[in-house]
Every structure is written in C-alpha cells, then in structure tokens.
Backbone as numpy.savetxt, mean C-alpha at the origin, in Angstrom:
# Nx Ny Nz CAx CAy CAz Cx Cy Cz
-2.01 16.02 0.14 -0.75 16.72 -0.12 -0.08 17.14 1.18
-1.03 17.47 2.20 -0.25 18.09 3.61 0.15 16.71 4.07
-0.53 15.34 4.14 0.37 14.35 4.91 1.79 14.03 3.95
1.04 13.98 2.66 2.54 13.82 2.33 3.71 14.63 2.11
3.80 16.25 2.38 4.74 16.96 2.78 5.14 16.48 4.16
4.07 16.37 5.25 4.59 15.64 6.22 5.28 14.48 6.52
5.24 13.35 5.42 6.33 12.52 5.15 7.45 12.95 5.21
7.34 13.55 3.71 8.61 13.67 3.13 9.50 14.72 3.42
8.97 15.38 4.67 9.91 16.49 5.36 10.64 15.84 6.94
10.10 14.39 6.74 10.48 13.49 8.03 9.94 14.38 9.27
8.53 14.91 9.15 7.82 14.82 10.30 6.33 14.41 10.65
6.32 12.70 9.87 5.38 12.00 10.14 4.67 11.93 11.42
5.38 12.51 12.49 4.66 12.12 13.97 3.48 12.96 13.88
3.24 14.05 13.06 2.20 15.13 12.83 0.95 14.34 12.55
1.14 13.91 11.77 0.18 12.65 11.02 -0.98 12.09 11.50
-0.51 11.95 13.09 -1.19 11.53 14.47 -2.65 12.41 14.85
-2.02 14.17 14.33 -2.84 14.71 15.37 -4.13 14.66 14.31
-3.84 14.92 12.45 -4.54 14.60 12.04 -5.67 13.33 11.96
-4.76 12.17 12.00 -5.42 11.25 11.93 -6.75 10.88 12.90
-6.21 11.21 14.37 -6.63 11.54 15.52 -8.31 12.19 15.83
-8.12 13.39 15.03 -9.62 14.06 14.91 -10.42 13.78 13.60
-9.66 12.76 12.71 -10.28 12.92 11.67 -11.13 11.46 11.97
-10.53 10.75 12.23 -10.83 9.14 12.68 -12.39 9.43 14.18
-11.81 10.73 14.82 -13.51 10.67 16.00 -14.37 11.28 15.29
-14.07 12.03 14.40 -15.34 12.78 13.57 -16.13 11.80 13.12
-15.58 10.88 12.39 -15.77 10.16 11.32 -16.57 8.92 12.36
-16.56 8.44 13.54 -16.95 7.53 14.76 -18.20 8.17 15.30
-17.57 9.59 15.83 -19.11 10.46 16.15 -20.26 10.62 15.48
-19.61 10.75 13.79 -20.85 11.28 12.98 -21.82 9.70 12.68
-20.98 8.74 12.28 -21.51 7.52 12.16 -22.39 6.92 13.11
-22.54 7.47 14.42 -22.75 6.89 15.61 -24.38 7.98 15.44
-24.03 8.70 15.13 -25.09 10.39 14.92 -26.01 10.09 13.54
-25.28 9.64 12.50 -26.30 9.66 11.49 -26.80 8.20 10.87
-26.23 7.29 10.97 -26.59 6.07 10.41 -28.24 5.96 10.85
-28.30 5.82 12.44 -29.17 5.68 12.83 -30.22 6.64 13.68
-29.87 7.74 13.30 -30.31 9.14 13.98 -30.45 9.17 14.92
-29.21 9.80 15.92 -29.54 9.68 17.25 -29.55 11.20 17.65
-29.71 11.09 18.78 -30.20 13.02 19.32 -30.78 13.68 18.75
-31.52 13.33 18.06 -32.40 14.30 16.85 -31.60 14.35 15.66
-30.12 13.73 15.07 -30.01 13.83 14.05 -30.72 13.12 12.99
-30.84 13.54 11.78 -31.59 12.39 11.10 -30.92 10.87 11.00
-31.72 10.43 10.62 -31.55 8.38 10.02 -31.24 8.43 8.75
-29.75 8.55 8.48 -29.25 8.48 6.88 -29.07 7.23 6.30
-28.87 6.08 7.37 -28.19 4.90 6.91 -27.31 4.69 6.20
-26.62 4.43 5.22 -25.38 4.18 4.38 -25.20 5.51 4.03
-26.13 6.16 3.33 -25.68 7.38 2.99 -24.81 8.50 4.53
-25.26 7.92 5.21 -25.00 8.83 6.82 -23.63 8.95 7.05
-23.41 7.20 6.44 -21.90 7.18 6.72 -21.05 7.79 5.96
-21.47 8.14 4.20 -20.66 8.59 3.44 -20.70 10.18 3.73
-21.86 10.78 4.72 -21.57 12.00 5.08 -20.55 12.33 5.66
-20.41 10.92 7.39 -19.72 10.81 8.10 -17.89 11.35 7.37
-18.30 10.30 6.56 -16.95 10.36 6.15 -16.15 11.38 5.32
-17.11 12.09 4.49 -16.61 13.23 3.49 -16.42 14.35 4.57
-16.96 14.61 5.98 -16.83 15.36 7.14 -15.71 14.84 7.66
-14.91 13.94 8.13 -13.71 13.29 8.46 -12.49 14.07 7.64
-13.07 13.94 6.39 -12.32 14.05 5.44 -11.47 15.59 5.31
-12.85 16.21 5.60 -12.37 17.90 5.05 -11.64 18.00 7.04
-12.15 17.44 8.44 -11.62 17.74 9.11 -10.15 17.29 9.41
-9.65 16.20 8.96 -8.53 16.06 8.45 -7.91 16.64 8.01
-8.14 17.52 6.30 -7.98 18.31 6.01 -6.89 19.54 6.78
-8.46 20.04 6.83 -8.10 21.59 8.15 -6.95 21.43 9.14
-7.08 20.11 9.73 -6.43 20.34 11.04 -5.10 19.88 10.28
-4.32 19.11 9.27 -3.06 18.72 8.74 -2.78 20.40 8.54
-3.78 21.24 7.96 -3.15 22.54 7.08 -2.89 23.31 8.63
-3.52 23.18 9.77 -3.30 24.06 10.76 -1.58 24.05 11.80
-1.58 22.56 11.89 -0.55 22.06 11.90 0.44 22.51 11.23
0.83 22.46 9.97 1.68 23.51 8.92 1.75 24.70 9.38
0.76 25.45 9.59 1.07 26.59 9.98 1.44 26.90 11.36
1.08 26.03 12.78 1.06 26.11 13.94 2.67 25.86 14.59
3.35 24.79 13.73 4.35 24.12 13.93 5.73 24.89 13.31
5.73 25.75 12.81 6.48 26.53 12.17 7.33 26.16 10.52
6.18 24.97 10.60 7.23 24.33 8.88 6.34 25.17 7.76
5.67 25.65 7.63 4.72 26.93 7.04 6.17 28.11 6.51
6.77 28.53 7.56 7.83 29.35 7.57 9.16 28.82 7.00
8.86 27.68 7.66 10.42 27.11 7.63 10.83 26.67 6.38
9.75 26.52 5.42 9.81 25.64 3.92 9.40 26.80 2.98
8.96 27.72 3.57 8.40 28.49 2.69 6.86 28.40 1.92
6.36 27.45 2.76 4.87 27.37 2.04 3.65 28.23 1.73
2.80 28.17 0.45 1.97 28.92 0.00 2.42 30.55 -0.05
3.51 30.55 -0.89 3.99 32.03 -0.65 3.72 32.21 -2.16
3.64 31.89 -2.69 2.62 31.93 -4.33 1.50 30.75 -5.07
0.34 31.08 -5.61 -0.27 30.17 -6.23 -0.17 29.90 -7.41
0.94 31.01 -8.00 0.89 31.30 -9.68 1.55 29.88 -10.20
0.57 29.64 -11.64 1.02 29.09 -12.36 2.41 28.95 -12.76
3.09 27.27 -12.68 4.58 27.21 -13.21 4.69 26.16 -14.09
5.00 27.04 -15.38 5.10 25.32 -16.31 6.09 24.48 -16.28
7.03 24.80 -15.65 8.66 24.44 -15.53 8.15 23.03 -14.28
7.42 23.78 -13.56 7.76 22.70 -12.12 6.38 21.66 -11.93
5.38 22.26 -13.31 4.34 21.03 -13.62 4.87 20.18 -14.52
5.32 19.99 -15.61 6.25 19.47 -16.35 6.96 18.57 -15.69
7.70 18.72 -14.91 8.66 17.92 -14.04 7.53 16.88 -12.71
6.71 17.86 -12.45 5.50 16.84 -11.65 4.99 15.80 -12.32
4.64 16.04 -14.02 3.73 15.41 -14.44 4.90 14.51 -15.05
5.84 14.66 -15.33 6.97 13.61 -15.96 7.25 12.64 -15.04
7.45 12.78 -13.29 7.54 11.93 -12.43 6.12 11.14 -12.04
5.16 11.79 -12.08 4.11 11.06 -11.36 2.92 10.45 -12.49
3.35 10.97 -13.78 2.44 10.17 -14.65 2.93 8.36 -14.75
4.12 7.92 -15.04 4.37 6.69 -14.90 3.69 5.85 -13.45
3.73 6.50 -12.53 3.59 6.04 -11.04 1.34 5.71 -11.07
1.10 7.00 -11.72 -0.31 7.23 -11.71 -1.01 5.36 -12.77
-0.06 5.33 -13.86 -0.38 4.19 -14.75 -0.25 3.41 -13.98
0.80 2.94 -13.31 1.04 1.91 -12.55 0.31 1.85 -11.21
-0.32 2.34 -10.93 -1.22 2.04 -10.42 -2.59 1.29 -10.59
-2.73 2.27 -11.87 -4.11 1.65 -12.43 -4.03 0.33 -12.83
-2.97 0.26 -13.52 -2.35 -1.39 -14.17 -2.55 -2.40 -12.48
-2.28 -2.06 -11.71 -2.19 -2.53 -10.29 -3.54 -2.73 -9.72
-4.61 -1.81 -9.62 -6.00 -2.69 -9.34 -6.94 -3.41 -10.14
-6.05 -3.11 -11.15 -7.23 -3.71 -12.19 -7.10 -5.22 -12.89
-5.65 -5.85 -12.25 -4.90 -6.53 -12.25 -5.94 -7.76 -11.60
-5.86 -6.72 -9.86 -6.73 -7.47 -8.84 -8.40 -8.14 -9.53
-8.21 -6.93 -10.28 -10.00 -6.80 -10.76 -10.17 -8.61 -11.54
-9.05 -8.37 -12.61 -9.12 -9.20 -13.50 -8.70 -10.66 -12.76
-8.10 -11.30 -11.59 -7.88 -11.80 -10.59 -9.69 -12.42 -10.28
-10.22 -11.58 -10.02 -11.55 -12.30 -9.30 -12.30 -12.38 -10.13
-12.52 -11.81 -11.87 -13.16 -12.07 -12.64 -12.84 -13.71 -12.94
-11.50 -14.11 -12.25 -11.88 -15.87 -12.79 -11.96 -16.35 -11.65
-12.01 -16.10 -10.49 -12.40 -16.49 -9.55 -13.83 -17.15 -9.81
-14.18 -15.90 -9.82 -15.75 -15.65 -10.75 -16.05 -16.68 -11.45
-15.24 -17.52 -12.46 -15.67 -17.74 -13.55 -15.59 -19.39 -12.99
-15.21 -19.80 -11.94 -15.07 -20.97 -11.17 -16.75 -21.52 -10.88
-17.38 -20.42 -10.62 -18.87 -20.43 -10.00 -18.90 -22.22 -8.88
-17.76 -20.95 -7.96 -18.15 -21.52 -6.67 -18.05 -20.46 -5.98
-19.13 -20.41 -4.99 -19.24 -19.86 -3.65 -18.24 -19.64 -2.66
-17.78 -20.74 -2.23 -16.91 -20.60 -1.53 -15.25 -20.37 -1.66
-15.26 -20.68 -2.88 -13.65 -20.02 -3.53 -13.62 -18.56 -3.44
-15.14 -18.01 -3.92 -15.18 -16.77 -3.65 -15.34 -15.78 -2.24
-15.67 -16.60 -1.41 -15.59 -16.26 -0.33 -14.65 -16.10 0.36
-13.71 -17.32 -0.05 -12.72 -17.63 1.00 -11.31 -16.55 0.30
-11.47 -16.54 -1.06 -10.88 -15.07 -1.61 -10.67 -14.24 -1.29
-12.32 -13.78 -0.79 -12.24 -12.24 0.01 -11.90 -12.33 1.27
-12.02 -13.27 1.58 -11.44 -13.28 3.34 -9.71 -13.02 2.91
-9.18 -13.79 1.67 -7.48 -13.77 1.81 -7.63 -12.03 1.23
-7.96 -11.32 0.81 -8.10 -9.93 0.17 -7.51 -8.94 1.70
-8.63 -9.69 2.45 -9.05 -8.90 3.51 -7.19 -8.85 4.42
-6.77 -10.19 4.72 -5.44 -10.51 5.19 -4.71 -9.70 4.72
-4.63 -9.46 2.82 -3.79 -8.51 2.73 -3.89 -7.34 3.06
-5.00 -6.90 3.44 -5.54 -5.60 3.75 -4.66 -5.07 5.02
-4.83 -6.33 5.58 -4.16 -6.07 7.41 -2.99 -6.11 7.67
-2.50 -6.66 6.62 -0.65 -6.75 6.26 -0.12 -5.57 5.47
-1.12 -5.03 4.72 -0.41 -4.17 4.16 -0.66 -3.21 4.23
-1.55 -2.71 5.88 -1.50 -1.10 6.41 0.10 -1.25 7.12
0.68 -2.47 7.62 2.47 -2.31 7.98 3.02 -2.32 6.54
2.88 -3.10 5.52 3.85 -2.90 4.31 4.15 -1.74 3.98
2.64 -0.90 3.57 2.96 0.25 2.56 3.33 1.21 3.82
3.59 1.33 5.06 3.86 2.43 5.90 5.48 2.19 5.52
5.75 0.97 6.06 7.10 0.88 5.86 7.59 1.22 4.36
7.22 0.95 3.32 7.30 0.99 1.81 7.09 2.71 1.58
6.51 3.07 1.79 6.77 4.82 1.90 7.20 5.45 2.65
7.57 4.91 4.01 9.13 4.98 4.16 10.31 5.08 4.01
10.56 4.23 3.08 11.44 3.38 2.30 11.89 4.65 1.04
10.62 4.76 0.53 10.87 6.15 -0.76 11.25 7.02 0.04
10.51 7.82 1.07 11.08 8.70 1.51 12.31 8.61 2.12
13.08 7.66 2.74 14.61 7.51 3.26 15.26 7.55 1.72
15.14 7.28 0.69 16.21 7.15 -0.39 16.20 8.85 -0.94
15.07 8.84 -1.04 14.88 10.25 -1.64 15.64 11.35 -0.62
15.72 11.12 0.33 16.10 11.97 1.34 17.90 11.91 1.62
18.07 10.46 1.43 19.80 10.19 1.15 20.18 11.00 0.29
19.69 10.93 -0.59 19.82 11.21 -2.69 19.92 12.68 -2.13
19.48 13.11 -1.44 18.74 14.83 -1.30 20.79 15.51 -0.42
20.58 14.16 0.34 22.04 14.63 1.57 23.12 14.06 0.83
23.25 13.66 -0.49 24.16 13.29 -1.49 25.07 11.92 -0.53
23.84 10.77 0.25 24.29 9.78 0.60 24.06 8.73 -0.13
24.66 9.10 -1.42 23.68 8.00 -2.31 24.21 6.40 -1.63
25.35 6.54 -1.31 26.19 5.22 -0.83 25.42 4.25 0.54
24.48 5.31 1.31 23.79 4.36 2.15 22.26 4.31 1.86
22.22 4.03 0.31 20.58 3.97 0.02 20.36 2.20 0.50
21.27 1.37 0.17 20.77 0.32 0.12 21.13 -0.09 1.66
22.00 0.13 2.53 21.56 0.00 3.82 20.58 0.60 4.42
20.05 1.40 4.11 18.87 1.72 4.65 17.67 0.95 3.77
17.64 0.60 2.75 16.92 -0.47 2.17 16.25 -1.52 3.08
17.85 -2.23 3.48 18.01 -3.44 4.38 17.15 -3.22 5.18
17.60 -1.97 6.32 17.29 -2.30 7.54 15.47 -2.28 7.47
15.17 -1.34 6.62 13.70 -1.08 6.26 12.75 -2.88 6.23
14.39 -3.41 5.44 12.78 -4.81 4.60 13.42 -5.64 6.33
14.38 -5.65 6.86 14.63 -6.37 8.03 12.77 -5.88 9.44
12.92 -4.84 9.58 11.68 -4.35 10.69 10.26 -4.32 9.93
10.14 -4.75 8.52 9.01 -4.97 8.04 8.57 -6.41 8.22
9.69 -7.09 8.51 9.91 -8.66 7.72 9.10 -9.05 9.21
10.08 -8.23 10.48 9.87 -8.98 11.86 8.09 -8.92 12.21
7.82 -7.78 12.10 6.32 -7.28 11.82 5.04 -8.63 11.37
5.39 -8.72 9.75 4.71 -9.45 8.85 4.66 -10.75 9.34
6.32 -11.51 9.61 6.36 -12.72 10.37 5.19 -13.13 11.19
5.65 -12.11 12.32 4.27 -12.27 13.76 3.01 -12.48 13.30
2.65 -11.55 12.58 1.14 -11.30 12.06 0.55 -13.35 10.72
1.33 -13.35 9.99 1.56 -14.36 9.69 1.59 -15.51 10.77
2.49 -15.51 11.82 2.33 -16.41 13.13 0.76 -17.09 13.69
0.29 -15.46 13.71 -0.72 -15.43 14.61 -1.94 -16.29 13.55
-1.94 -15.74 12.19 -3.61 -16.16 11.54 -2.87 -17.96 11.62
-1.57 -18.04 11.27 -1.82 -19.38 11.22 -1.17 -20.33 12.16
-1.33 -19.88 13.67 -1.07 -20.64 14.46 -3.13 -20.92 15.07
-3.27 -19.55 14.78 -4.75 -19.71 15.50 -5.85 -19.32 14.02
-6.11 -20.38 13.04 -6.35 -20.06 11.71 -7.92 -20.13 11.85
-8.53 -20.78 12.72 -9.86 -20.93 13.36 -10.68 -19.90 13.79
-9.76 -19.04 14.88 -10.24 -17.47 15.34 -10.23 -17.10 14.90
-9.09 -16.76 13.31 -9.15 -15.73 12.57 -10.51 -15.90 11.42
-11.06 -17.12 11.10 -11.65 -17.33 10.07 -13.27 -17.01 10.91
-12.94 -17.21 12.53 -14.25 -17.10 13.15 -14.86 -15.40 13.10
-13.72 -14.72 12.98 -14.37 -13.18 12.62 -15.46 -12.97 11.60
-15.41 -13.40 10.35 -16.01 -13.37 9.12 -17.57 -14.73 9.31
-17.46 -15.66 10.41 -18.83 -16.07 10.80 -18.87 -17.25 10.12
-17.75 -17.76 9.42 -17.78 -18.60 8.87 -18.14 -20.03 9.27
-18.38 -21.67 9.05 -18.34 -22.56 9.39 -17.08 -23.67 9.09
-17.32 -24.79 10.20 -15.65 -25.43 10.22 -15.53 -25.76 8.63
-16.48 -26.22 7.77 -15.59 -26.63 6.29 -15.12 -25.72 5.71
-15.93 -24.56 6.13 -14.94 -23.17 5.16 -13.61 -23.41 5.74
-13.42 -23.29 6.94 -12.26 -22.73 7.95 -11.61 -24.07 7.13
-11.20 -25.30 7.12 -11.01 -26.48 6.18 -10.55 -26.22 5.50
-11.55 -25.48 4.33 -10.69 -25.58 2.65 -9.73 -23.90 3.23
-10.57 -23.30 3.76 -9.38 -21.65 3.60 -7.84 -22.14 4.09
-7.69 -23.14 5.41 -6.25 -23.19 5.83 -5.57 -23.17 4.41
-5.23 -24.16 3.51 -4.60 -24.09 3.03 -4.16 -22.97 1.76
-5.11 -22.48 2.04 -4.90 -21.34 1.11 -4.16 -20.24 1.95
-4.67 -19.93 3.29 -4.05 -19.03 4.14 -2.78 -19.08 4.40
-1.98 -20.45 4.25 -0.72 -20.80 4.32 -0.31 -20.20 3.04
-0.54 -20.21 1.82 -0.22 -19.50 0.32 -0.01 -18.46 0.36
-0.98 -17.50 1.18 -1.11 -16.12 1.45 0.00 -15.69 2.29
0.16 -16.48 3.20 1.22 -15.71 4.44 2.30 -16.10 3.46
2.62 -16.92 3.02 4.33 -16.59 2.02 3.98 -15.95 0.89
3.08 -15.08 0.63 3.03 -14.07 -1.07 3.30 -13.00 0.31
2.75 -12.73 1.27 2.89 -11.45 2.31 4.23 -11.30 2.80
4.83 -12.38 2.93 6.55 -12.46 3.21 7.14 -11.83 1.93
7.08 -12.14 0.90 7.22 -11.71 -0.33 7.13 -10.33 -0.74
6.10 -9.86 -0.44 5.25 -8.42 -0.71 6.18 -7.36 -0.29
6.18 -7.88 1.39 7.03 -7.26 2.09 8.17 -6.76 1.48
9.65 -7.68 1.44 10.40 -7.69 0.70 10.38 -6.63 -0.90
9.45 -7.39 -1.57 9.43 -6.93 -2.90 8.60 -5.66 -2.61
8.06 -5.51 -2.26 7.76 -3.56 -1.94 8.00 -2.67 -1.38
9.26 -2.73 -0.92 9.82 -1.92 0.21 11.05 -1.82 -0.95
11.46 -2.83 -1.75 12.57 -2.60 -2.93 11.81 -1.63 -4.23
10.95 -2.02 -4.11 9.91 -1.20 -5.65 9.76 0.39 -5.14
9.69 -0.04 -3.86 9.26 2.16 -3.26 10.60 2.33 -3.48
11.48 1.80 -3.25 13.20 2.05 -3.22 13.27 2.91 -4.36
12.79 1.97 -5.72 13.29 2.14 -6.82 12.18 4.09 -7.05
10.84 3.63 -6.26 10.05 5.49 -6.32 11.17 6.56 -5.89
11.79 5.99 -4.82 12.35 6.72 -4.28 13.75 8.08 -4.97
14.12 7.20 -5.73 15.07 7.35 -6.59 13.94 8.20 -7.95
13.16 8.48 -7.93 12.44 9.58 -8.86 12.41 8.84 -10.16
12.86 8.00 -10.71 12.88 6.57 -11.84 11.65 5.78 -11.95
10.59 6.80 -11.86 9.42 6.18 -11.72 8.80 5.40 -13.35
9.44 5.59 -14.66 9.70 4.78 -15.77 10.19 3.92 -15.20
10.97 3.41 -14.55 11.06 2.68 -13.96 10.68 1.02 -13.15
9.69 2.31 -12.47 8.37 1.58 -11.54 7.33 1.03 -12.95
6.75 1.84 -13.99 6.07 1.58 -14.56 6.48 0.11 -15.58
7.94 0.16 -15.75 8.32 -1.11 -16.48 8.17 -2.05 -15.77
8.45 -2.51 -14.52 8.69 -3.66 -13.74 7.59 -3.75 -13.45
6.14 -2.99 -13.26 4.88 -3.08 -13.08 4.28 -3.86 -14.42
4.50 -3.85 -15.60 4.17 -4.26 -16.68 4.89 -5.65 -16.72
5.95 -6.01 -16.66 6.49 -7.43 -16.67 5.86 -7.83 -15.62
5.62 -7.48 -14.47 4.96 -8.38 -12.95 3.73 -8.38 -13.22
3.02 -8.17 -14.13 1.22 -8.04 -13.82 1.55 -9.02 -15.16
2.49 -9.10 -16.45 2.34 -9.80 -17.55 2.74 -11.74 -16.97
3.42 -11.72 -16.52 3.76 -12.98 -16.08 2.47 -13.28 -14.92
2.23 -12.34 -14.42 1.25 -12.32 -13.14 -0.36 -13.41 -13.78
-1.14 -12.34 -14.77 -1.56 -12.55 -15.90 -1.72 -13.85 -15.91
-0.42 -14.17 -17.22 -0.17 -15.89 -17.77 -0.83 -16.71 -16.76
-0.43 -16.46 -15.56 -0.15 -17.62 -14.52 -1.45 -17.63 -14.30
-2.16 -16.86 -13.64 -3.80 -16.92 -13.12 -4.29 -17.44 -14.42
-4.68 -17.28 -15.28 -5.27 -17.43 -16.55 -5.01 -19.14 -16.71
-3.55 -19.35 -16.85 -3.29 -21.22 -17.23 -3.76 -21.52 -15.92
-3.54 -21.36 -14.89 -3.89 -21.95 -13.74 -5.37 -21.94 -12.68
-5.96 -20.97 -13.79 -7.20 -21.33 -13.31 -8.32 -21.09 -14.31
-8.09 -20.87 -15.48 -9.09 -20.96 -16.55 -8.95 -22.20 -17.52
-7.33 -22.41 -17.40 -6.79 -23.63 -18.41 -6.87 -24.97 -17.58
-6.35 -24.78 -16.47 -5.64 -26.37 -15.62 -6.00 -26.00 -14.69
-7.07 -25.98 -13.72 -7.30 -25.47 -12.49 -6.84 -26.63 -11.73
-5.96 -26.54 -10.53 -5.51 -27.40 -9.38 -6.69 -27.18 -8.37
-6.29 -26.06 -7.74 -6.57 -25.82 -6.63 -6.90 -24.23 -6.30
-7.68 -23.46 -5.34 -7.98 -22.39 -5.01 -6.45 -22.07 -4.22
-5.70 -22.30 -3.60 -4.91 -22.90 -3.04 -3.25 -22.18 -3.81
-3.60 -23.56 -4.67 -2.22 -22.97 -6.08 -2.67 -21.92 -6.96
-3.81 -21.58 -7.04 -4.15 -20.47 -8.11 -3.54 -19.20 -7.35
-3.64 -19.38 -6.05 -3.11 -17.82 -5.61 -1.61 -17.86 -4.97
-1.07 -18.72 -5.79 0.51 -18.33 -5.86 0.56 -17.56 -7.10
-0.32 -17.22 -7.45 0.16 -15.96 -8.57 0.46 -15.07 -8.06
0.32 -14.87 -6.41 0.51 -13.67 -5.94 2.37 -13.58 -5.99
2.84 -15.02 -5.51 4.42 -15.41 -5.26 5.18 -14.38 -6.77
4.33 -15.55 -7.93 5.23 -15.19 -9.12 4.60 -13.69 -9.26
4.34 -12.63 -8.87 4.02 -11.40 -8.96 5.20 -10.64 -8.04
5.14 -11.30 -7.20 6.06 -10.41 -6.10 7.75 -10.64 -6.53
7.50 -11.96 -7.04 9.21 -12.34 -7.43 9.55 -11.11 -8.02
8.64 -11.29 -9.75 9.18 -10.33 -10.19 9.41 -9.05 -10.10
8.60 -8.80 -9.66 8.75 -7.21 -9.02 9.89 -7.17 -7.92
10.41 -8.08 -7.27 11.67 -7.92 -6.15 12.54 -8.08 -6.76
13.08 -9.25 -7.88 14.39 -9.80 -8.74 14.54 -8.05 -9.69
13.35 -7.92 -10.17 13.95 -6.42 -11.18 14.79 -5.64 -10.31
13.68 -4.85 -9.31 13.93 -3.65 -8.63 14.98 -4.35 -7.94
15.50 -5.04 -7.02 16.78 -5.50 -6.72 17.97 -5.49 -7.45
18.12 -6.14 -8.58 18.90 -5.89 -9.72 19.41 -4.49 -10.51
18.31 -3.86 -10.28 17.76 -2.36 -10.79 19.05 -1.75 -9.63
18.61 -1.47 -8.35 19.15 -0.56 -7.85 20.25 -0.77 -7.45
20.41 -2.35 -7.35 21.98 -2.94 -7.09 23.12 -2.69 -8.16
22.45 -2.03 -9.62 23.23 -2.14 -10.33 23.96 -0.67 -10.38
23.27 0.09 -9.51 23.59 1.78 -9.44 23.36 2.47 -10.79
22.55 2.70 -11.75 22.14 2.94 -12.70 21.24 4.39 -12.23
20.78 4.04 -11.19 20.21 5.30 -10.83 20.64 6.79 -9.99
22.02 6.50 -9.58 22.67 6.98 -8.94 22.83 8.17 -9.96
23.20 9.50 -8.91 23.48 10.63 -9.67 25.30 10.94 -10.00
25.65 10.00 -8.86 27.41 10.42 -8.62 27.73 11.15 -7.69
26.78 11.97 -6.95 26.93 13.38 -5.92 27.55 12.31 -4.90
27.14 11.25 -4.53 27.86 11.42 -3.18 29.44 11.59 -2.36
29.22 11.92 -1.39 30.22 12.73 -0.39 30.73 11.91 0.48
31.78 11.67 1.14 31.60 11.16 2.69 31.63 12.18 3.86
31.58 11.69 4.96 30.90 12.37 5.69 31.48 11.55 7.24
C-alpha cells in the first residue's frame, strides 16, 4: 500500500530507497542462512524464505518511514484515523473487486496454457516453454512499470480535469515502452545462442527454441502496446471494464490453444501465437473503449 501511494502521488523515486534495503537484506540474509555462515544456522530453502519474509517486513518499515520522513505523512494527511468507513470500503471494493477477478482469470489462464503443454508429453516443448515464460518475465518487469504508469498518468489527468490529454499521454507511454521492448527483443534474437546458453541448454534445444523465440518477441511487441492501453482503461476507474475485455481475451485465448494444440497441433512454435490472438484482443477493445470517450467524466478545462 505505501509503494503504491508512492505511485500514485507521482513520487515513485522513493521506491528506490525502499527497494534498496529491502533487496540487501534479502542478499545478506541468503548469503547468512542458506548455508550457515558466521555461526548462523544452515536453513537451506527454508533460509531463503526467511531471507525473504525479513526483506519483506524491512521494506515495509523503511517505505512507512519515508512517509513520514519526507513530509507526505503531513502533506496528504495520512493515518489521522483508523476508524471504520463503509462509504469509502464500498467504493474500494466496487473498484477493485472486478480488477482482483481479472486477475485470477489471468494466471490461471497461464496455468491452463501448460496443462497442454503438458499433455504433448514432450520434454522439450516443455522446457523450451519455460525458458519463453522466463523472456516474458524480463520483458515484463519494463511493461508493467510502464503499464502502471500509464494508470497512474490517466488517473492523475482525470484528477487535473485533463481528460483531453489522456490519450496523448497514452501514446507517448506505448512509444518509450515500444523503444525499450524493441532492443531487448534485438538482443535475445540477434544473439539467440547466449541467451539460450544461460539456462545450460544444448545446440538442438537452442534449434527448435529459435523459432519459437521469434513468436515470443512479436506477442512482447504486442503486450507492450496492448497493456499499457488495458492499464489506460484501470486508469480511468472502469475496472468492469478491465474485467470484460479480460473475459473475451482469455475466451478466444482459450479456443485457440485448445484447437491448436489438443485438436491440430502444428508446431510448439504456432501454438504460442495464442499469446498474439490474446494481446490483439485485449488492445482492439481497450483502444476502441477509450477512443470512444465513454469513459470520460466531461470535467475537462483548458488550461
């Protein structure tokens, strides 16, 4: 809750100091308990989940100290009551219950994704899967920064009654995500060998994965795009919204994995352009959606 007041009060640079001590705790303790060094004990896996629930609460602390150190404690008025409000839970739980579904609908999506992976009973489809999992992983610590971004600039227009420059700031958002993703895309598949050499793999894996890795870097071009328009649409508090276009993109999403790799299997390859027809739809709605100004309140001003 404290990073994301720190968002959404546009003073993310805070973010840092947390992240900062929470990330050496979490290095120190791992370094201290996995394998017991200085006399700490030898936890092994469990060591790390100490490590980490200690990261966690020091994170914590130091985001809440920050609040108070920095003067936005004062300046916002924070923790100046704990009392119960049914008025302003009501309105929490009306915005963030759609967002909470759509989520769940969203990993479980993934889930149901590798259950036919699964059902291929090959090894190396499954392998070479989690290696493309992993890609998105690395693409989309830049997506979703930029993509909650993205909510927070609209929400924040909407707030300065600019409703008129939500969608230029849209733009410029999916433009410095796009340049980002490009490069990163560049790199696995100009040098698709090094990247596959991290994971220890051998040259026939590295073989069958290229062409799949080429699939991946245009669903990540995609993603980009189409999730930086979908936070758009968070942004705008229309989170019914989010939850509809989440239900048509996982239903077509669905169809496609299912005929294409339980019914007619091609390829490991073409099966994960389900990611494409996932992202379409989710970009064609929410594009359409906010282009059509439907969500607009009317407040805005010029200036």
């Amino acid at each position: 809750m404290g990073n994301a007041f720190l968002v959404a009060s546009l003073n993310s640079r805070y973010l840092m100091i947390g992240f900062i001590f929470e990330a050496t705790v979490n290095i120190v303790l791992d370094y201290l308990l996995i394998k017991g060094r200085y006399g700490f004990p030898a936890l092994g896996f469990n060591g790390a989940a100490v490590a980490s629930v200690i990261a966690e609460f020091t994170g914590f602390v130091v985001v809440f100290i920050v609040l108070f150190r920095t003067g936005l404690k004062k300046q916002y008025g924070l923790f100046k009551t704990f009392a119960y409000d049914r008025i302003v839970t009501r309105q929490v739980l009306k915005i963030s219950a759609p967002l909470m579904l759509q989520y769940v609908l969203s990993v479980t999506t993934w889930l149901v994704f590798f259950m036919l992976i699964e059902s291929l009973r090959n090894d190396t489809y499954k392998a070479i899967s989690n290696v493309m999992r992993n890609v998105f992983g690395l693409a989309g610590v830049f997506v979703w920064a930029f993509a909650s971004t993205c909510s927070v600039m609209v929400s924040n227009l909407m707030g300065q009654k600019r409703e008129d420059l939500v969608i230029t700031a849209i733009n410029k958002i999916v433009r410095l995500c796009m340049g980002l993703c490009i490069f990163i895309c560049l790199l696995v598949n100009i040098f698709p060998g090094t990247f596959f050499s991290m994971f220890g793999q051998g040259e026939e894996f590295v073989q069958q994965g290229i062409p799949v890795l080429r699939v991946v870097s245009a669903d990540l071009l995609l993603m980009c795009i189409a999730n930086i328009w979908l936070n758009g649409v968070t942004g705008t508090g229309k989170t019914r919204m989010n939850l509809l276009i989440e239900i048509v993109a996982i239903t077509f999403y669905l169809v496609y994995s299912w005929f294409f790799i339980k019914m007619n299997f091609i390829s490991l390859a073409f099966a994960w352009t389900n990611e494409f027809i996932y992202w379409s739809c989710i970009f064609i709605i929410a594009y359409f959606y906010l282009k059509s100004g439907k969500w607009k309140t009317g407040q805005s001003v010029e200036k």
